[in-house]
C-alpha positions in Angstrom: 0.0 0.0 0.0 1.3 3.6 -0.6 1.4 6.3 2.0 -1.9 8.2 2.6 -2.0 11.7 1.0 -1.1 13.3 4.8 2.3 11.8 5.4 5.6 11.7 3.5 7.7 7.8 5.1 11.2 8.9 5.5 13.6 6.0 4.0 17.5 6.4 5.3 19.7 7.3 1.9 23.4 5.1 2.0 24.4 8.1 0.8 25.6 11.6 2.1 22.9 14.4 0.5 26.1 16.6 -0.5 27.4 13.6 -2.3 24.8 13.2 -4.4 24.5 16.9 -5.3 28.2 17.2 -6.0 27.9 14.1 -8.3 24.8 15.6 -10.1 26.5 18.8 -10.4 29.6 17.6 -12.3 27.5 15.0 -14.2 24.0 14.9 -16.0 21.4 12.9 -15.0 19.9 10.2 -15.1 22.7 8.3 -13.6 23.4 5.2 -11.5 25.5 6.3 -8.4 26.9 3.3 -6.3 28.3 3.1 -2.2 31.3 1.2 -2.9 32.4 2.0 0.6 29.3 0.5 2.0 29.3 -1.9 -0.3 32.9 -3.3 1.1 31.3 -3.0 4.3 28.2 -4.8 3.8 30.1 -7.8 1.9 33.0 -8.2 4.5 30.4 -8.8 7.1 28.0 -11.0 5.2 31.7 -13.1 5.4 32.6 -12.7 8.4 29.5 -13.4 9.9 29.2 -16.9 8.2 33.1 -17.6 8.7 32.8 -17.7 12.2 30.8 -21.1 11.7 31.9 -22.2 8.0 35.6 -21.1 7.7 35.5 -22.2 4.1 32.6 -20.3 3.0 32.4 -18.2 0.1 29.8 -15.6 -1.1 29.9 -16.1 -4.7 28.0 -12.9 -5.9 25.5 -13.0 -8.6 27.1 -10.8 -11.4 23.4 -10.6 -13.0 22.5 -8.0 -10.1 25.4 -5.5 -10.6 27.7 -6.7 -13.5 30.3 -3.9 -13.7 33.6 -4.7 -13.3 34.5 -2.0 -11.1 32.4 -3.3 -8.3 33.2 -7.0 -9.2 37.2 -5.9 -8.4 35.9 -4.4 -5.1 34.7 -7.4 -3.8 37.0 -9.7 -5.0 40.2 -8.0 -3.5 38.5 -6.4 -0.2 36.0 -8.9 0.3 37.0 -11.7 -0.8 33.9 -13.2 -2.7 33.5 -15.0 -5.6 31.7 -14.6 -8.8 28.1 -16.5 -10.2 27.7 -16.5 -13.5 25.1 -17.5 -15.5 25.8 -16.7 -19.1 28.6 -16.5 -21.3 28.9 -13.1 -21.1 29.2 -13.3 -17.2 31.7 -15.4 -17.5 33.5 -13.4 -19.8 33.1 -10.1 -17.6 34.7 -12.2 -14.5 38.1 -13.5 -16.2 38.6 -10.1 -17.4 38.2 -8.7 -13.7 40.7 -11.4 -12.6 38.3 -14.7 -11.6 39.2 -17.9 -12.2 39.1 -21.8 -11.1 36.7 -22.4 -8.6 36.1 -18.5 -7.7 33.5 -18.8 -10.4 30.3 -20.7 -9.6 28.3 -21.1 -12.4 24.5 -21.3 -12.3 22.7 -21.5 -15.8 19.9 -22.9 -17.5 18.9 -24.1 -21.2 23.0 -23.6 -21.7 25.0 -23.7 -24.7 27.7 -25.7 -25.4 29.9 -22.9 -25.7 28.8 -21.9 -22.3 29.9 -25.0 -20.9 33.1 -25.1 -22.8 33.9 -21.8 -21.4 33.1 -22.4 -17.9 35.4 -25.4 -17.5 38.1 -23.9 -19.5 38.0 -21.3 -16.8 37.6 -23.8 -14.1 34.5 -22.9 -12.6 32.4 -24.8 -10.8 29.6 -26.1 -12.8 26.1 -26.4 -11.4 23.6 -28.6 -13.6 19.9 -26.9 -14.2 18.3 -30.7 -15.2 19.6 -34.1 -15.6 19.3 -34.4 -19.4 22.2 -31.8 -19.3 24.6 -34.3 -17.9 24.8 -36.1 -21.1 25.0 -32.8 -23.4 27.3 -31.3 -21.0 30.0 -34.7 -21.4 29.5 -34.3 -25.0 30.2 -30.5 -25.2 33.3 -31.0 -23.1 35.0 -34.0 -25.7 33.7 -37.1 -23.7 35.2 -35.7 -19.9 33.5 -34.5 -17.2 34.6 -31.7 -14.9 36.2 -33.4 -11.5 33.4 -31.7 -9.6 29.8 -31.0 -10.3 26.9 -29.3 -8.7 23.1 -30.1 -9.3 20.0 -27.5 -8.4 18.0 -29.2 -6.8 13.9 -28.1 -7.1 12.2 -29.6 -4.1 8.3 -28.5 -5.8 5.9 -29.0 -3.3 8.5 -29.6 -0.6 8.9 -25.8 -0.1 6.9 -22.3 -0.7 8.4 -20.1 -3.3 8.0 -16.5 -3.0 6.3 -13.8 -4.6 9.2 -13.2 -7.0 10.1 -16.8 -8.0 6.9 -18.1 -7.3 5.4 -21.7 -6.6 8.9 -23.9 -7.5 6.4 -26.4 -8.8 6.1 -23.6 -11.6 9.7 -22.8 -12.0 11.5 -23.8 -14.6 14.4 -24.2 -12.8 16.0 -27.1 -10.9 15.9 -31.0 -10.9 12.9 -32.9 -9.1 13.6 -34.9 -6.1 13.0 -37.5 -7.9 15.5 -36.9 -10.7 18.5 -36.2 -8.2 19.3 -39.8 -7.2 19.9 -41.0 -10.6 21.7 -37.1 -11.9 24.2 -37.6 -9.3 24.9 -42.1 -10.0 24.9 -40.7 -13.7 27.5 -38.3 -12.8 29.4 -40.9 -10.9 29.8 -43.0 -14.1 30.6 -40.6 -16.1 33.7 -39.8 -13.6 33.0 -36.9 -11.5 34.6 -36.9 -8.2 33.6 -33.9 -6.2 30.0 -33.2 -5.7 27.9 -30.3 -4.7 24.2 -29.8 -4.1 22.5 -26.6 -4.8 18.9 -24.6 -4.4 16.9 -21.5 -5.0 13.7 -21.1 -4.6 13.3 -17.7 -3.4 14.5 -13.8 -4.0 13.8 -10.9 -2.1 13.2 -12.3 0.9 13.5 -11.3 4.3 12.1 -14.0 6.5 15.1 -15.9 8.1 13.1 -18.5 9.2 12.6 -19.5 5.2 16.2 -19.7 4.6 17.2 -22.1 7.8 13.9 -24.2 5.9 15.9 -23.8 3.1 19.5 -25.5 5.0 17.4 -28.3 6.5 16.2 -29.4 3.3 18.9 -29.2 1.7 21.3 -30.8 4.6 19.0 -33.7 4.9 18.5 -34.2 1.3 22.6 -34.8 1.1 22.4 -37.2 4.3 20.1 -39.0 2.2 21.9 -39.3 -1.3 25.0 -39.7 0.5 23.7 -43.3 1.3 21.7 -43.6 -1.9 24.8 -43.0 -3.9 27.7 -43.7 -2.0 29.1 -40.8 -2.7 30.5 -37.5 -0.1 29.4 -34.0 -0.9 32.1 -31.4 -0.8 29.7 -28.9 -1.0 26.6 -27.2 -0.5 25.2 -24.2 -2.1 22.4 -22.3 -0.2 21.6 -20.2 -3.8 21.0 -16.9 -2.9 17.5 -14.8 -2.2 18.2 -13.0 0.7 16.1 -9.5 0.2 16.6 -6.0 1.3 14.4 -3.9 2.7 12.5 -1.7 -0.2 10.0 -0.2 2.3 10.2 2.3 5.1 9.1 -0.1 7.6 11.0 -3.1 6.5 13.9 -4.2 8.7 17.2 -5.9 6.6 18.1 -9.5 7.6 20.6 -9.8 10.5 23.7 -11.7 9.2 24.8 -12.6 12.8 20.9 -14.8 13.6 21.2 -16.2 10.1 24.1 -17.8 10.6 23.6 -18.7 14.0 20.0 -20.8 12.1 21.6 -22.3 9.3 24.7 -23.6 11.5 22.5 -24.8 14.3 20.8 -26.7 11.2 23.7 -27.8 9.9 25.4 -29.1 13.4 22.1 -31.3 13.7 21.9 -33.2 10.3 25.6 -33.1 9.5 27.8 -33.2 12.0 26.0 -34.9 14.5 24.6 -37.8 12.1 28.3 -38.2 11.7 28.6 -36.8 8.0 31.4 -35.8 6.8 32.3 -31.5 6.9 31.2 -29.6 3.4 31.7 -26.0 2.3 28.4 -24.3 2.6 28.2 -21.5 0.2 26.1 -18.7 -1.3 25.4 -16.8 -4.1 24.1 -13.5 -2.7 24.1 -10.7 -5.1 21.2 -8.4 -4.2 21.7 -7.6 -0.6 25.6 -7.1 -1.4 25.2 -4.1 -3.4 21.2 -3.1 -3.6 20.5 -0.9 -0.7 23.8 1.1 -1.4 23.0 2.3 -5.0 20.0 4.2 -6.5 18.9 6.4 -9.4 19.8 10.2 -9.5 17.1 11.8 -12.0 15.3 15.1 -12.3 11.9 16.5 -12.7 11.6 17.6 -15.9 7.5 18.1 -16.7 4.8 18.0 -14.5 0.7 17.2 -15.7 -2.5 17.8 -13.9 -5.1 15.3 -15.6 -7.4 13.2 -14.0 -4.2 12.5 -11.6 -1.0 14.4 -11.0 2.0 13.7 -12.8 5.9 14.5 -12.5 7.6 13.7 -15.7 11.2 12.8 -14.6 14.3 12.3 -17.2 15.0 8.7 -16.2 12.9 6.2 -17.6 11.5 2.6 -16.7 14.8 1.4 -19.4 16.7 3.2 -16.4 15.0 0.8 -13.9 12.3 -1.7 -15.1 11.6 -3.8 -11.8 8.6 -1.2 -11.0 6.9 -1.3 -14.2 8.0 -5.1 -14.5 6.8 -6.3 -10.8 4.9 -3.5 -9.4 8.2 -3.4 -7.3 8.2 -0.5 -4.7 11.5 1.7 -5.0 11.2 4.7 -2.4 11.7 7.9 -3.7 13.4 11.2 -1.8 12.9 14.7 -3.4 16.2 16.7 -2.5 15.8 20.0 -0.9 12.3 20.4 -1.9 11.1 24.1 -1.9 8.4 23.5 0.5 9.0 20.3 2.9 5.1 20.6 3.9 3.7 21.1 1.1 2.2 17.6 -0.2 0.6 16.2 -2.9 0.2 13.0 -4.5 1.8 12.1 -7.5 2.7 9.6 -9.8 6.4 9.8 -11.1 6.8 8.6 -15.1 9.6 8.5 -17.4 9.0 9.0 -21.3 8.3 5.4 -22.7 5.4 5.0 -25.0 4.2 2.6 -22.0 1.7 3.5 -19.5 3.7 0.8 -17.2 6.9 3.4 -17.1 5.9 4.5 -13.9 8.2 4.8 -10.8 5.9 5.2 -8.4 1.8 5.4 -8.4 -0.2 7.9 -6.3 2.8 8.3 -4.1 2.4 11.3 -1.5 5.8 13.3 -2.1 6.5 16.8 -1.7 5.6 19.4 -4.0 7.8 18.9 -6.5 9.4 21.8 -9.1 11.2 21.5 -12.8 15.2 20.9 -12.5 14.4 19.3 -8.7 16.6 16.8 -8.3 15.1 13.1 -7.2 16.9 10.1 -5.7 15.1 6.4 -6.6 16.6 4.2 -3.8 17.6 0.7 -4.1 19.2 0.6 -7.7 22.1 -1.1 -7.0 21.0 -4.6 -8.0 19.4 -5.3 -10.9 19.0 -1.7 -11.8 21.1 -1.0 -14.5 21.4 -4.5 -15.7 18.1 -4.7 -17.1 18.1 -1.7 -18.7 17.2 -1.8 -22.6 17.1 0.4 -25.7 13.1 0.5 -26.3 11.9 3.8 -28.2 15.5 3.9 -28.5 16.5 5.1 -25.1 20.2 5.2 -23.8 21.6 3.2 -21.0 22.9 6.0 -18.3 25.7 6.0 -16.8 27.3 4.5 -13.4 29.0 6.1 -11.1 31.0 4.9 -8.0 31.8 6.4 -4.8 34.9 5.2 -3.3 37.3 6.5 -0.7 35.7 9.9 -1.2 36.3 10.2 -4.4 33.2 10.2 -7.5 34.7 7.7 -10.3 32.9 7.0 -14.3 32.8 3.4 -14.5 30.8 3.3 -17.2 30.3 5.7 -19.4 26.1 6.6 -21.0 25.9 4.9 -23.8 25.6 7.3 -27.4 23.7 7.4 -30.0 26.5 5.9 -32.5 26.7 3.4 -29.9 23.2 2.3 -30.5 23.2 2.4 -34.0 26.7 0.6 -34.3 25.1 -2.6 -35.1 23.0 -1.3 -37.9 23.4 -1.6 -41.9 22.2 1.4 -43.8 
């Protein structure tokens, strides 16, 4: 629900105010601006946090939410993380920032055999979408099989999805429970060594309760094909899905009680049913780098109709995850002229959509021409879905690091969308 027309919900900016003036004075917007000191912050104690209990552990962060090398170098040398990839191009992205061997998880689906070829070239760690893929990936690889090999596992009606992912009986990714026994025995033959288990059935999500659900499943399910198989898993991977908190009232997950869950899980039906120790793993992306960037745009129009409009120069090709999910992204008006004065608006970009909306009937402050407008949350999978419909350009991004305001990556041009083109 939005706001009633009498109150204005404050939201906390990871920014400083006079940082995001003095980077929308040198630079025109729209933009993507980034926290990469935050960022650091927030990723060194997602680690720290789970090493205390897993002293192995790696947080192999999804490239799809944020895939600029800039803030994929940040996190590899201060952090420590890994990378998950789950197209060529990602894979492509991470070798060039410096990733390699088992630093790269990757997570795909209906893959190519050049994607496979290129993942164990690098040395990633492959994780299988479906069990028909064991036999396509052997062939794309020459006959061979990579030493060790992950499968994501789709427990159906097992386990709630979430609004995002939805019902996993409905998700098109994963193996059934069914279809594991004989995927790993298969794999076995075939001469893999090293094995891994691996599920997602959830994003944006804030509960802890459904991600120690989550461990539980998945510890007992590799107690159970440990026997089955006769094999020993060196890993498991608790996929990623931890949310952040969009709305006002929305708290963020504490890293400290969800480790304390998932090891209390795994102590139970690991160690003390006398299993062997495995890495437990993740593949966080959103919550590593999404509260701590957002969308610097300006009011540019405004329309009285049968509603009130602010026409901003941003666009849902800046951000499409309102207009896509009816997502809720809060919205700050900087130094407004008249803090009291509200009304209700809804804030829209330029698309020949009526779904380019950024926000609907929310109650802001009175908002002028040129004022300057912060769209919170953008750092995950903000920029990365941007597109080029009606022939809009990408923005740029921006970092903030050590003080300093650093391009790193330029708005794209007009030659640059017409490159492709034959006239």
């Amino acid at each position: 629900m939005e706001p009633k027309i009498d109150e204005v919900l404050n939201k906390e900016l990871n920014f400083n105010i006079e940082d995001i003036k003095k980077a929308s004075n040198l630079y025109p917007t729209p933009f993507h601006f980034y926290n990469g000191d935050k960022i650091v912050e927030n990723g060194k104690s997602l680690m720290t946090n789970f090493q205390q209990y897993f002293p192995n552990y790696k947080n192999y962060f999804a490239v799809k939410a944020t895939p600029n090398p800039s803030i994929l170098k940040i996190l590899k040398e201060q952090t420590g993380m890994g990378v998950d990839c789950s197209s060529l191009a990602e894979l492509l992205l991470s070798e060039k920032v410096g990733f390699k061997g088992e630093e790269i998880m990757f997570t795909s689906n209906n893959t190519k055999e050049n994607e496979y070829k290129k993942a164990y070239e690098l040395g990633a760690i492959i994780n299988l979408d479906d069990i028909t893929q064991i036999e396509y990936l052997y062939s794309s690889l020459g006959n061979v099989m990579p030493e060790l090999l992950s499968f994501r596992y789709n427990p159906g009606p097992l386990k709630s999805g979430n609004d995002i992912i939805g019902n996993p009986k409905d998700a098109k990714f994963g193996l059934t429970g069914d279809d594991l026994q004989n995927a790993y025995n298969k794999a076995k033959e075939l001469g893999v060594k090293r094995f891994g288990l691996h599920c997602m059935v959830a994003s944006n999500e804030l509960d802890i309760d459904y991600f120690e659900e989550t461990a539980r499943l998945l510890f007992s399910t590799v107690a159970t094909l440990s026997k089955q198989c006769g094999i020993q898993f060196e890993m498991v991977n608790l996929g990623g899905g931890i949310g952040i908190p969009y709305r006002p009232h929305q708290v963020a997950v504490n890293y400290q009680k969800l480790t304390e869950r998932i090891y209390k899980a795994y102590k139970e039906l690991i160690l003390d049913a006398g299993l062997p120790q495995m890495n437990v793993v993740t593949e966080c992306g959103r919550v590593i780098t999404g509260p701590y960037g957002a969308l610097i745009t300006r009011a540019i129009h405004s329309k009285s109709t049968y509603k009130e409009y602010i026409g901003v120069d941003a666009c849902m090709a800046d951000l499409m995850r309102p207009g896509m999910y009816n997502a809720y992204h809060h919205v700050t008006v900087i130094d407004p002229k008249d803090p009291s004065k509200l009304k209700q608006y809804d804030l829209v970009g330029s698309l020949c959509e009526n779904n380019d909306k950024f926000c609907v009937d929310r109650t802001l402050p009175e908002i002028n021409r040129n004022d300057l407008i912060v769209i919170h949350d953008s750092g995950a999978h903000g920029h990365s879905m941007g597109f080029n419909y009606n022939g809009k350009l990408r923005s740029a991004e921006y970092l903030l690091l050590n003080n300093e305001i650093k391009l790193i990556r330029r708005a794209e041009t007009y030659e640059d969308l017409f490159a492709t083109l034959n006239f």
